[in-house]
C-alpha positions as CSV (number, residue, x, y, z in Angstrom):
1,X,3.9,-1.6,-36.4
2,X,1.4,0.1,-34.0
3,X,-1.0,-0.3,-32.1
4,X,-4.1,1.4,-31.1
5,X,-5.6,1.3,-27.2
6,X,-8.1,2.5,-25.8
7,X,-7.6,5.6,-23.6
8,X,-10.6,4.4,-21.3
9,X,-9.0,1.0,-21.0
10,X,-8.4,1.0,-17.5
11,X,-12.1,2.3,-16.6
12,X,-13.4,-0.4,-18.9
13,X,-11.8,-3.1,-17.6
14,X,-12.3,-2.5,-14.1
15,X,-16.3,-2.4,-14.8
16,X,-16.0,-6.0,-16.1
17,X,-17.8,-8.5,-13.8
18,X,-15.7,-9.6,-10.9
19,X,-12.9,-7.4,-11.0
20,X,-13.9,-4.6,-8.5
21,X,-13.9,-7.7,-6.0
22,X,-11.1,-8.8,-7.0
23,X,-9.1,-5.5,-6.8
24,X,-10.9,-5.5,-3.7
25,X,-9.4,-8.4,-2.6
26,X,-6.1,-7.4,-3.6
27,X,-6.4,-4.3,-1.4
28,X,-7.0,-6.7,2.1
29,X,-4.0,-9.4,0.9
30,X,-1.9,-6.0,1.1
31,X,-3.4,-4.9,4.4
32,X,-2.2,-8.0,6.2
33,X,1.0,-8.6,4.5
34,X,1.8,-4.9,5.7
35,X,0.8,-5.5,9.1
36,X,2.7,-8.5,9.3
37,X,5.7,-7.2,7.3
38,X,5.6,-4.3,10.0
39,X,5.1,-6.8,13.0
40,X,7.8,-8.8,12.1
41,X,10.2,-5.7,11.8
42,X,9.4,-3.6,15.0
43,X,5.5,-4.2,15.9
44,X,5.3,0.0,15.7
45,X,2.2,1.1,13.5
46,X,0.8,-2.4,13.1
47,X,-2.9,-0.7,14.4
48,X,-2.9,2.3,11.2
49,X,-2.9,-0.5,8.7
50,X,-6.3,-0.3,6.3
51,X,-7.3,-1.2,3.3
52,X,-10.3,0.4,1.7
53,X,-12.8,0.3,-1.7
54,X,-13.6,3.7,-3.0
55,X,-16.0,3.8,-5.4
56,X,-17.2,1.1,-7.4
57,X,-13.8,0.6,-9.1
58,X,-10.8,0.7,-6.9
59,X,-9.7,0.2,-3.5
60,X,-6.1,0.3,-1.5
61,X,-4.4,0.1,1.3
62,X,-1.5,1.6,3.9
63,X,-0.4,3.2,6.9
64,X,-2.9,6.0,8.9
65,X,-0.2,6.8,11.1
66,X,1.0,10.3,11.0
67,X,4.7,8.7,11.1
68,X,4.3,6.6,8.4
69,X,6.2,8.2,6.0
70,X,9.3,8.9,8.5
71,X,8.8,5.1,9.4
72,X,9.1,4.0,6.0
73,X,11.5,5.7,4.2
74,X,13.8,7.5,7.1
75,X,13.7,10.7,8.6
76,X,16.1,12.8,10.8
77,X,15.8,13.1,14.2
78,X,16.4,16.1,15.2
79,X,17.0,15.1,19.2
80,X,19.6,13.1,18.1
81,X,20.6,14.9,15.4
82,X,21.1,11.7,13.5
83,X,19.4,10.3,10.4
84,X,17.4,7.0,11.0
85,X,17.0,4.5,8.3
86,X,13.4,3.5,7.6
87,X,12.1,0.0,7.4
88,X,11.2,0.5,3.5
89,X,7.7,-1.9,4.8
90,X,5.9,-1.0,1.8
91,X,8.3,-2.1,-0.6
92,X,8.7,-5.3,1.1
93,X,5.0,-5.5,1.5
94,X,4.4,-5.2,-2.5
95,X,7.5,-7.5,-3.4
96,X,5.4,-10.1,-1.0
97,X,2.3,-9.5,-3.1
């Protein structure tokens, strides 16, 4: 058996009444569970967490920081010359969702 959907469903559903607030919503819960996922690990990069609509339909959140990505998933350091493990906050933050 299949089924037929929409290819627009997404874009429909997210024009329904109360949804962009919602998602809106959604995108500010994640703000402050990130900053206080990230406070509770090390307190670096608290002050780049945002969250942000765009558009009528969608909004989201994260980290401003140019480190960010080094911060969450690892990076090398090449003073050291060691590989440091990163903090993985946005996984932790979404799992907390």
């Amino acid at each position: 058996m299949s089924y037929w959907v929409n290819p627009d469903i997404a874009e429909i559903v997210a024009g329904l009444p109360g949804v962009h607030a919602e998602v809106i919503e959604t995108a500010h819960r994640g703000a402050k569970i990130l900053r206080n996922t990230i406070s509770s690990e090390t307190g670096a990069m608290a002050g780049s967490v945002f969250s942000e609509a765009m558009g009528s339909k969608d909004a989201f959140f994260g980290l401003s920081d140019e480190g960010a990505l080094g911060y969450n998933y690892g990076h090398h350091n090449n003073r050291s010359d060691q590989y440091v493990p990163g903090s993985h906050v946005i996984a932790k933050t979404i799992g907390r969702m």
